[in-house]
matplotlib code that plots the C-alpha trace (Angstrom):
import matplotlib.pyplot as plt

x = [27.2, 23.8, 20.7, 18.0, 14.4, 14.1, 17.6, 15.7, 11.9, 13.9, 15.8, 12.6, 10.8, 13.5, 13.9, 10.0, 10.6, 13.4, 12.1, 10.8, 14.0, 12.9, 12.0, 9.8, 9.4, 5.8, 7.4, 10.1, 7.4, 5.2, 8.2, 8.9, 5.4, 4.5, 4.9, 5.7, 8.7, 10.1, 10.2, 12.2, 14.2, 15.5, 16.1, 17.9, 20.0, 21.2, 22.4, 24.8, 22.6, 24.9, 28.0, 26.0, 24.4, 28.6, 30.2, 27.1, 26.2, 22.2, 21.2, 18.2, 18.5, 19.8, 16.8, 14.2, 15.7, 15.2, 11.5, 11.0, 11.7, 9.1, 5.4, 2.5, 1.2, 5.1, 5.3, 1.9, 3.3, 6.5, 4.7, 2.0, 4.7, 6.5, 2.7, 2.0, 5.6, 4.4, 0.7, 2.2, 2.4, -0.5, 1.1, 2.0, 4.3, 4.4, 7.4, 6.7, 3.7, 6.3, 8.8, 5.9, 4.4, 8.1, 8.9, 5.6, 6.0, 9.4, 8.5, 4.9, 2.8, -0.4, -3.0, -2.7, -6.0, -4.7, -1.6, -4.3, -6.2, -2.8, -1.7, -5.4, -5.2, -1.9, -3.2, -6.1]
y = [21.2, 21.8, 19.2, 20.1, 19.7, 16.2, 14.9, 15.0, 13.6, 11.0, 10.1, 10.1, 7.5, 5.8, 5.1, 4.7, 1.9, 0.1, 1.1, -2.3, -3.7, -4.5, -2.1, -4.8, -4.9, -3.7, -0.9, -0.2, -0.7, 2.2, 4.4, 4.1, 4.3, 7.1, 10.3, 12.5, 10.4, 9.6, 13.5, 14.2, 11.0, 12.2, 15.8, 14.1, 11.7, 14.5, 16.2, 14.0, 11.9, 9.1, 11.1, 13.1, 9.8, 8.2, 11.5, 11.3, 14.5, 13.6, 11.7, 11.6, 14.9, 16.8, 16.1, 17.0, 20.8, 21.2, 19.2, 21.8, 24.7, 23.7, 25.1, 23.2, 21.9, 20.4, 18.5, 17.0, 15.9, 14.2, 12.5, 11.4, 10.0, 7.8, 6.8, 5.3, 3.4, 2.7, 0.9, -0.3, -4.3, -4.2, -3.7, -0.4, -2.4, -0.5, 0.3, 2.5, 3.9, 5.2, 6.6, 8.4, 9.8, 10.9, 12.7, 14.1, 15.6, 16.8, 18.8, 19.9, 17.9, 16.3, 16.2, 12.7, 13.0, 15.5, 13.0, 10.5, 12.7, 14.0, 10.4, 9.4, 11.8, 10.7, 7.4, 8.0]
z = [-1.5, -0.3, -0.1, -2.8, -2.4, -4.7, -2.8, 0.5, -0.7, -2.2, 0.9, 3.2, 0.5, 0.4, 4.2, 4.5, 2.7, 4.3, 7.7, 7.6, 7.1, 3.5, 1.1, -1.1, -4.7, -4.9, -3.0, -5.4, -7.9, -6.6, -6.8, -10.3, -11.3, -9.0, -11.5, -8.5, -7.5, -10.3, -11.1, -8.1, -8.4, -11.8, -10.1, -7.6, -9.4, -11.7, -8.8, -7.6, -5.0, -4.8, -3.5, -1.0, 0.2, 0.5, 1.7, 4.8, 3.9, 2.5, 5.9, 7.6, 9.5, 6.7, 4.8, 7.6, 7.3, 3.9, 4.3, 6.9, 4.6, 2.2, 1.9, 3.6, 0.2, -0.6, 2.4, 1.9, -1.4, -0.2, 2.8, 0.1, -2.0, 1.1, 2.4, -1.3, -1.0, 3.0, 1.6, -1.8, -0.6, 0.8, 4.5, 6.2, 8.6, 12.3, 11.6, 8.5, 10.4, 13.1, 10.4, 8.9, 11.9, 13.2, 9.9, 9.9, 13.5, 12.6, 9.6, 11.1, 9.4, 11.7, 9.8, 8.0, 6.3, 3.9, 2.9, 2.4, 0.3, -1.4, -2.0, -3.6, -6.1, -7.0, -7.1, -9.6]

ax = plt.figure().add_subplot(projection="3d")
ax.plot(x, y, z, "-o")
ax.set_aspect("equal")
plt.show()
């Protein structure tokens, strides 16, 4: 089986979220009402998410190569999506910040003020 675009996004929001050690209701709640996500999350979970997640296939790394595969515009989506979960309670915990800013480096993205902007207009 291979890791699909929506499989990956999903797993980096997800792990924004708990790399906090919580992953808080108002963040679960961003999620579902983020149109974005919950476009990929359906993708995802008609793919068989679940059993890539138990068989360790979908991890962290596996997800970062497909990120990397995707156009500039894509990954400033999918880091929008995880920075609304990161902001949704009102905290972006250090810890998120760090998670962010790693999976940013690691797929090439820098330039946070694009994911801001990305994540505003998702917002409105």
């Amino acid at each position: 089986m291979s890791i699909t675009k929506s499989e990956a996004i999903i797993w980096i929001a997800i792990s924004t979220g708990e790399a906090d050690g919580e992953f808080t209701e108002a963040e679960i709640m961003d999620a579902i009402n983020n149109t974005s996500y919950s476009k990929y999350f359906a993708d995802a979970d008609n793919s068989g998410i679940n059993e890539k997640i138990q068989s360790k296939e979908l991890n962290e790394e596996s997800a970062v190569e497909v990120l990397k595969q995707l156009s500039q515009a894509e990954k400033i989506e999918a880091l929008a999506i995880c920075f609304g979960i990161a902001v949704s309670d009102e905290v972006a915990t250090s810890e998120e910040k760090a998670y962010l800013f790693d999976i940013g480096l690691k797929i090439g993205i820098e330039d946070w003020e694009e994911v801001v902007k990305k994540y505003m207009e998702m917002s409105a």
